[in-house]
VODONU-803786 format. One record per residue (C-alpha): residue in three letters; x, y, z; residue number from 0. Coordinates in Angstrom, 1 decimal, always signed. Layout:
N
<pt type="ALA" px="X" py="Y" pz="Z" seq="NUM"/>
...
REM end
This chain:
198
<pt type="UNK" px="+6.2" py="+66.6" pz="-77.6" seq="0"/>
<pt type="UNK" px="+5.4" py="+69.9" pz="-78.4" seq="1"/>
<pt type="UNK" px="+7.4" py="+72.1" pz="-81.7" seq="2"/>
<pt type="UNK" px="+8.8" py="+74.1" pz="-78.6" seq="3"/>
<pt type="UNK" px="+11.0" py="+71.1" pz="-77.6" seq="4"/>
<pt type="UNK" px="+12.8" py="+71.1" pz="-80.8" seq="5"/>
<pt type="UNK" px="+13.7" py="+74.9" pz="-80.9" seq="6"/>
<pt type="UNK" px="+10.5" py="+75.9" pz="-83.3" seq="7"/>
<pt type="UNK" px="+10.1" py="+79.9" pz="-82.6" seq="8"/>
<pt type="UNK" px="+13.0" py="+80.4" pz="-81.5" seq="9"/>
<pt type="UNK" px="+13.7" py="+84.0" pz="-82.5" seq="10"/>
<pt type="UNK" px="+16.4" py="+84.4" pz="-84.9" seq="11"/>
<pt type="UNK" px="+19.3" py="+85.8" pz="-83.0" seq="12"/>
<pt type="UNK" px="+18.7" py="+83.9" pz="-80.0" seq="13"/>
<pt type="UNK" px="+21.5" py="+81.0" pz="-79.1" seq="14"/>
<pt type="UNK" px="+21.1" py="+77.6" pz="-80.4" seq="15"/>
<pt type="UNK" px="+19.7" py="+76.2" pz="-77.4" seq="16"/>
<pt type="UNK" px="+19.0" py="+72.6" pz="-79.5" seq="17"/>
<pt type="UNK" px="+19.6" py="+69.3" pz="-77.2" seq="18"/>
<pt type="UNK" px="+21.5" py="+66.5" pz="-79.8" seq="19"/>
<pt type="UNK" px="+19.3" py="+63.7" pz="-79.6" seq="20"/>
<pt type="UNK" px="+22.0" py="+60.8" pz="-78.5" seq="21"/>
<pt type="UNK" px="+23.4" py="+59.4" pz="-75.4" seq="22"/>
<pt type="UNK" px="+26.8" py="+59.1" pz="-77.1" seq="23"/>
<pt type="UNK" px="+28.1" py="+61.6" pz="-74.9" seq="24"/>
<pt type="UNK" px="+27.1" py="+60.2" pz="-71.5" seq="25"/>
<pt type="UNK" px="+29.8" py="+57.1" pz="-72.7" seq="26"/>
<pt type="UNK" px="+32.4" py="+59.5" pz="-73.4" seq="27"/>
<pt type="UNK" px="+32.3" py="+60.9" pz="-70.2" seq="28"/>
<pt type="UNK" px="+35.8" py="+60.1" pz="-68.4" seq="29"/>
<pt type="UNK" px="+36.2" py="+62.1" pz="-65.3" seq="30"/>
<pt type="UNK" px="+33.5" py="+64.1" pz="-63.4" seq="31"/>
<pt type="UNK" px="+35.0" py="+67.2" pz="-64.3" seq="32"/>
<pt type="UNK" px="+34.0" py="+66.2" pz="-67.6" seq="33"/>
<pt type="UNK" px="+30.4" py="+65.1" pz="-66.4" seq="34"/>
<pt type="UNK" px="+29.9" py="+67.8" pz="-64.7" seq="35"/>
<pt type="UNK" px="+30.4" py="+70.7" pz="-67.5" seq="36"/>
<pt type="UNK" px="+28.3" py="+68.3" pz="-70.2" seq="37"/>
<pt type="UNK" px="+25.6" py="+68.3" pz="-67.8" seq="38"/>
<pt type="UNK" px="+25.4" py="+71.4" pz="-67.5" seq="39"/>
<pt type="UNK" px="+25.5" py="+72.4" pz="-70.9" seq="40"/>
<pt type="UNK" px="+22.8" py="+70.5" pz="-71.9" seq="41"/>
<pt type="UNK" px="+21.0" py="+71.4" pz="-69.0" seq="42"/>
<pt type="UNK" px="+21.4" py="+75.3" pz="-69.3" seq="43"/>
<pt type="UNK" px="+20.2" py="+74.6" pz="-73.0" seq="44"/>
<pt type="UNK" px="+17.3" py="+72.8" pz="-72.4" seq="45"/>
<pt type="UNK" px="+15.9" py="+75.0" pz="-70.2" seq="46"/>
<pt type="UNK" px="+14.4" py="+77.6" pz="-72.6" seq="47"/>
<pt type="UNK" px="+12.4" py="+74.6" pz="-74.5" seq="48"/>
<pt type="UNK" px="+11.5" py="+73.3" pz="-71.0" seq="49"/>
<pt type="UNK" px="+9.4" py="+76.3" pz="-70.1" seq="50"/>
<pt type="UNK" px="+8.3" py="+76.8" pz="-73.0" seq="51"/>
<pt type="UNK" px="+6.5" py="+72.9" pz="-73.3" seq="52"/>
<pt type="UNK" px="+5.8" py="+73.8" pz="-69.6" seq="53"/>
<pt type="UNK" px="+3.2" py="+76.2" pz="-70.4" seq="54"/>
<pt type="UNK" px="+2.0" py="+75.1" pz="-73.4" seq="55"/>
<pt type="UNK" px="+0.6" py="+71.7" pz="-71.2" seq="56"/>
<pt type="UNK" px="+0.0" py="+73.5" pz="-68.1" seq="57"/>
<pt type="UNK" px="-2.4" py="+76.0" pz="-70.6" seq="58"/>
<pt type="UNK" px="-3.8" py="+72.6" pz="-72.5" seq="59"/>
<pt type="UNK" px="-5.3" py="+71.2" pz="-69.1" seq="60"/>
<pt type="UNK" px="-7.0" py="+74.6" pz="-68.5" seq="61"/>
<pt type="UNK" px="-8.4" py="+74.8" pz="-71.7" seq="62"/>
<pt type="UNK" px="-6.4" py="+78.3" pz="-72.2" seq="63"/>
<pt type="UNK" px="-5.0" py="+79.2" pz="-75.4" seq="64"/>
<pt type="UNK" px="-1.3" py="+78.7" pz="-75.4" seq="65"/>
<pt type="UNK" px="-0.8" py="+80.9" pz="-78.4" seq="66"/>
<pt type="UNK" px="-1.6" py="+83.7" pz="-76.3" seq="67"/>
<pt type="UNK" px="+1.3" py="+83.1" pz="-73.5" seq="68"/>
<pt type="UNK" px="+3.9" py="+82.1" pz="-76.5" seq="69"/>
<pt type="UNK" px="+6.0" py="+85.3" pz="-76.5" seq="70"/>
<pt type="UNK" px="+6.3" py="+85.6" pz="-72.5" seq="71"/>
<pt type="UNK" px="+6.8" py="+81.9" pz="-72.6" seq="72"/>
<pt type="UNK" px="+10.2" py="+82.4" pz="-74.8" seq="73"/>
<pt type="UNK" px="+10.9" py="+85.2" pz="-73.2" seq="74"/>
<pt type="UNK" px="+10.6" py="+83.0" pz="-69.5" seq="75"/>
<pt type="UNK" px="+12.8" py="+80.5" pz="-71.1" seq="76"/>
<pt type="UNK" px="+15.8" py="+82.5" pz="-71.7" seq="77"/>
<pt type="UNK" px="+15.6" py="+84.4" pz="-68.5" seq="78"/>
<pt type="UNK" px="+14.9" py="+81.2" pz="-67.0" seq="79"/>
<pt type="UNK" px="+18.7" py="+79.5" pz="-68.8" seq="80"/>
<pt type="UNK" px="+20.3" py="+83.0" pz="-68.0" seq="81"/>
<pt type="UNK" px="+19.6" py="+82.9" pz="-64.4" seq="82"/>
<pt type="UNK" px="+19.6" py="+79.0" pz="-63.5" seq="83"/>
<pt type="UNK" px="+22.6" py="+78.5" pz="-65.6" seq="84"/>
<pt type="UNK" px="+25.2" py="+80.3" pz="-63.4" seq="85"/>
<pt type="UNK" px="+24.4" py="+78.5" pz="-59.9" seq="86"/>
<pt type="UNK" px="+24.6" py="+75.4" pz="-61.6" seq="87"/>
<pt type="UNK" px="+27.8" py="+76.3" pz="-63.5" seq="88"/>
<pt type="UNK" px="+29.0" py="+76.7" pz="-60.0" seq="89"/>
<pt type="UNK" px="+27.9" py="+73.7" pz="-57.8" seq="90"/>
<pt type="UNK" px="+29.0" py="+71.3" pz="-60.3" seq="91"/>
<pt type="UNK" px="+32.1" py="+73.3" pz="-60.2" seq="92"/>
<pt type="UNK" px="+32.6" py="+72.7" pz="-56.7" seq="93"/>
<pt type="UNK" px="+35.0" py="+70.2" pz="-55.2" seq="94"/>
<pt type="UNK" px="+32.3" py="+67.3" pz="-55.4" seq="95"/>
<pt type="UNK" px="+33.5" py="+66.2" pz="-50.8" seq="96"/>
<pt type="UNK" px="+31.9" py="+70.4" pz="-50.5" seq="97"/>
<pt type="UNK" px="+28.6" py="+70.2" pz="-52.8" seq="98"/>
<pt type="UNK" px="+25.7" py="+71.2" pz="-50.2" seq="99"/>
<pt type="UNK" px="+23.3" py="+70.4" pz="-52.8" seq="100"/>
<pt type="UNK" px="+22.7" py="+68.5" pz="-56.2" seq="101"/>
<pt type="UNK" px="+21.9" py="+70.0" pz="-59.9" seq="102"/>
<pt type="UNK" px="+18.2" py="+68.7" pz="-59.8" seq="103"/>
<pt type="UNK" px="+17.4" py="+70.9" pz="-56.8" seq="104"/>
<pt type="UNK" px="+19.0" py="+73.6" pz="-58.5" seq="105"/>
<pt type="UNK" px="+16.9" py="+73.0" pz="-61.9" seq="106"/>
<pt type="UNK" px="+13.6" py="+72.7" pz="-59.5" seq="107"/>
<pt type="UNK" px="+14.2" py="+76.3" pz="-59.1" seq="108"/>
<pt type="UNK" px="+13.8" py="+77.1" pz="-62.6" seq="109"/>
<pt type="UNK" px="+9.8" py="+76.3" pz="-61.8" seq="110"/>
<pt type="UNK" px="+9.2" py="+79.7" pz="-60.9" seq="111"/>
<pt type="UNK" px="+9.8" py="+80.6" pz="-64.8" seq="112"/>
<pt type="UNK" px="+7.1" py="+79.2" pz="-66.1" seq="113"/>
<pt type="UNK" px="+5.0" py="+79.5" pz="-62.9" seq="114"/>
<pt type="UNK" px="+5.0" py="+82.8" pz="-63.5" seq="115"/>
<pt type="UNK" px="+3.7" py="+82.7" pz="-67.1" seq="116"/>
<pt type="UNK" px="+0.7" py="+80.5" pz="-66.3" seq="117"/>
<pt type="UNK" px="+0.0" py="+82.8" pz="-63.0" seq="118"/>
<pt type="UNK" px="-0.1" py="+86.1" pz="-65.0" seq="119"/>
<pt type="UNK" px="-1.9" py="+84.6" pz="-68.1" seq="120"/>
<pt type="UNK" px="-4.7" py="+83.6" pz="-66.1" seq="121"/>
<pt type="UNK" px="-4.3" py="+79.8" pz="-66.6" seq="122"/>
<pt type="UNK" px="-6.3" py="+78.1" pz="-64.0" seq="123"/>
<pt type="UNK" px="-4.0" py="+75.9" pz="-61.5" seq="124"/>
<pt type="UNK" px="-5.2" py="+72.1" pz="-61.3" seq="125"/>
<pt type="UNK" px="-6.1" py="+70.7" pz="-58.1" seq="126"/>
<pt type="UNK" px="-3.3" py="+68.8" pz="-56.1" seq="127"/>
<pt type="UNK" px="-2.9" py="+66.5" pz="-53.3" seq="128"/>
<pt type="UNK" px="-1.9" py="+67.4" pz="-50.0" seq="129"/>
<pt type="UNK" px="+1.3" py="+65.7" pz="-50.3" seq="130"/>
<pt type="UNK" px="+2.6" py="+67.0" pz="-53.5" seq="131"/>
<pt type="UNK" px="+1.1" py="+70.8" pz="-52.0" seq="132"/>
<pt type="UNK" px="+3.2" py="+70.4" pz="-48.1" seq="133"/>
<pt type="UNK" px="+6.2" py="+69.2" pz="-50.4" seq="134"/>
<pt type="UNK" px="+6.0" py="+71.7" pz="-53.6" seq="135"/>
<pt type="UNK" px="+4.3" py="+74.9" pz="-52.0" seq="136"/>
<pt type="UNK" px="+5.6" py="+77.2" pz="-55.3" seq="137"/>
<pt type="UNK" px="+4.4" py="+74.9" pz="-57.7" seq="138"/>
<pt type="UNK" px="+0.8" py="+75.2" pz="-58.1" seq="139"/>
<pt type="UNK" px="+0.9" py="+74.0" pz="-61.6" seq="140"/>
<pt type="UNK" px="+2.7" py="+71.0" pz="-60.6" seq="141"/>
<pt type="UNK" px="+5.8" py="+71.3" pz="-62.6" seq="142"/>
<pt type="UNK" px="+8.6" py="+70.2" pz="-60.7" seq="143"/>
<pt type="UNK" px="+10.9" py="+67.7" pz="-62.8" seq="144"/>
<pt type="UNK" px="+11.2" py="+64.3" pz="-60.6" seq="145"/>
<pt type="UNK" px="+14.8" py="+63.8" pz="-62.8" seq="146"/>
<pt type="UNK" px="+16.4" py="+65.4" pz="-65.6" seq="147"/>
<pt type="UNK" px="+14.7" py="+63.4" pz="-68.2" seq="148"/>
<pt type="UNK" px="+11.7" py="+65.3" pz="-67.4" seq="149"/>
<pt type="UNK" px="+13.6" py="+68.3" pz="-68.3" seq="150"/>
<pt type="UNK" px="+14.8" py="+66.7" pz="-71.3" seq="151"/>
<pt type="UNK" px="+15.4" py="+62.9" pz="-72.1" seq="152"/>
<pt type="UNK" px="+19.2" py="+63.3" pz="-73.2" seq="153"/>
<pt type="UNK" px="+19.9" py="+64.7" pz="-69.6" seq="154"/>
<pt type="UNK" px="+18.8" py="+61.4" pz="-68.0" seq="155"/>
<pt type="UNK" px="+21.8" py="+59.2" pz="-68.9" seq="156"/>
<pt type="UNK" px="+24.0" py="+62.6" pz="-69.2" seq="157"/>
<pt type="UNK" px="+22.7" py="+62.7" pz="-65.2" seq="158"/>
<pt type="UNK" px="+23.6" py="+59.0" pz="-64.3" seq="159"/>
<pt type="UNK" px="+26.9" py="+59.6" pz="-65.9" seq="160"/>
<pt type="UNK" px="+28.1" py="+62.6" pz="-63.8" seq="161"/>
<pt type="UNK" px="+26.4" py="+60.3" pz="-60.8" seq="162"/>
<pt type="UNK" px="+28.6" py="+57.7" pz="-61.4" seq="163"/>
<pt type="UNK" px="+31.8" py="+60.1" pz="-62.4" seq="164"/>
<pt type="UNK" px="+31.2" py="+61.8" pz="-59.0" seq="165"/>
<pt type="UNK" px="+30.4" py="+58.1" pz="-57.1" seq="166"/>
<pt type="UNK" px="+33.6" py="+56.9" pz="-58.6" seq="167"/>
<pt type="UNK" px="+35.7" py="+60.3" pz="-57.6" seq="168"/>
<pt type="UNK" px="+34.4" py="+59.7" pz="-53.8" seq="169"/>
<pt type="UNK" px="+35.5" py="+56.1" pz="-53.8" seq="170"/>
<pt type="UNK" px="+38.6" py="+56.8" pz="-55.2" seq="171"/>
<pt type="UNK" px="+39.6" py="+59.4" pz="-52.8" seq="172"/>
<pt type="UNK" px="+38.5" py="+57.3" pz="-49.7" seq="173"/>
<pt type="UNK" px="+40.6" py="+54.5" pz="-51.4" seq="174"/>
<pt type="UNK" px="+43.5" py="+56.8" pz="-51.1" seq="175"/>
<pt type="UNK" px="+43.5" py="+58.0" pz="-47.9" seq="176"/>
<pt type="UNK" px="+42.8" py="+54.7" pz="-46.3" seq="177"/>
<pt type="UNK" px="+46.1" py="+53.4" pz="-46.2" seq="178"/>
<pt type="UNK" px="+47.7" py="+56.3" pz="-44.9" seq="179"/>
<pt type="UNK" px="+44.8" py="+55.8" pz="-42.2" seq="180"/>
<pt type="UNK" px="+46.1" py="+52.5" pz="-41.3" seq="181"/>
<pt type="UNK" px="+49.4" py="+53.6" pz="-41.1" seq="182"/>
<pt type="UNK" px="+49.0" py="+56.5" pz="-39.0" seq="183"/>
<pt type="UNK" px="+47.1" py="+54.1" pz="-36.3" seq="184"/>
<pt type="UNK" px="+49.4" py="+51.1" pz="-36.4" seq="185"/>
<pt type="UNK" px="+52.1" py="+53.9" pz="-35.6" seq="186"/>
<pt type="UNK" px="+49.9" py="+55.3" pz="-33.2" seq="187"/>
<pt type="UNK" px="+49.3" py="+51.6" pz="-31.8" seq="188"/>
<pt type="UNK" px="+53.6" py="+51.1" pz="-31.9" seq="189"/>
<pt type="UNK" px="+54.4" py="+54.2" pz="-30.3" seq="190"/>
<pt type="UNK" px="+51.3" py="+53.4" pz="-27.4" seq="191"/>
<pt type="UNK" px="+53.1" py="+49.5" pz="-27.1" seq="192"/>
<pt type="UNK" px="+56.7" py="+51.0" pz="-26.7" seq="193"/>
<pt type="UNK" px="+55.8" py="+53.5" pz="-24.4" seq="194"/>
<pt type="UNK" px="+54.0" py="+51.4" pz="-21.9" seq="195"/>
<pt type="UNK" px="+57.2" py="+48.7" pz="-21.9" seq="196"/>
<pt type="UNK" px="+59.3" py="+51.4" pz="-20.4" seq="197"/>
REM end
């Protein structure tokens, strides 16, 4: 853990961007309405930190002085929670039977942020297997979060909470319209029977 996770440099009059440190809020959560916006608070503020510990590793394994890429670093974080947070504002937002994609894929994006850092501070990209290079082509430095907890531990059980809210939202609904299901076909199986004994 580097002092960029917990908010050290932060200029003055930036936001507090600072992640609380409990899963207390994942058991609140109710509905996945409710899921949905605390994910993506604590998402949209972790962010900044994010690429900001992103570079500071990536320029550790290349031996490069991360001191050097600390302002464009800060700068790549808020950029980064300024432009990732509004499409994910808006897919959680979405009727969860019309999401075309998920908030992780939507985060993955935000590897560009630091990406770009590394690339223009000269920090030497680590080899990388084929696999991880067909499936990650942008992401020379190997960045990508495999869940939310890379992008920040909180958002782990903050991410299986909104799962489960939105599992529990589907179910619900198919619940619902079941019966009316079986009611339209046994009509539909009544009106077939009376029919055919004219």
């Amino acid at each position: 853990m580097t002092g960029t996770e917990t908010g050290a440099g932060a200029p003055a009059a930036a936001p507090d961007t600072s992640v609380p440190r409990s899963a207390e809020p994942a058991r609140r959560i109710g509905t996945v309405g409710e899921a949905a916006t605390r994910l993506a608070d604590l998402a949209i503020a972790a962010l900044p930190d994010w690429v900001e510990r992103c570079v500071v590793e990536a320029c550790e394994r290349g031996a490069v002085a991360a001191a050097d890429l600390s302002a464009a670093a800060r700068d790549a974080g808020l950029q980064c929670a300024a432009e990732i947070g509004p499409p994910l504002r808006d897919l959680l937002a979405t009727d969860v039977d019309e999401q075309q994609s998920t908030p992780l894929s939507v985060l993955r994006c935000a590897v560009r942020f630091p990406t770009q850092v590394l690339a223009d501070g000269g920090v030497p990209a680590p080899g990388r297997d084929d696999f991880d290079a067909a499936r990650f082509p942008d992401d020379p430095y190997g960045l990508t979060p495999a869940s939310f907890a890379d992008i920040h531990p909180d958002l782990g059980p903050i991410g299986i909470a909104w799962g489960a809210a939105k599992a529990f939202e589907v179910l619900q609904r198919r619940r619902t319209a079941e019966p009316a299901r079986r009611v339209d076909t046994a009509e539909s199986a009544r009106r077939i029977d009376t029919e055919g004994q004219r």
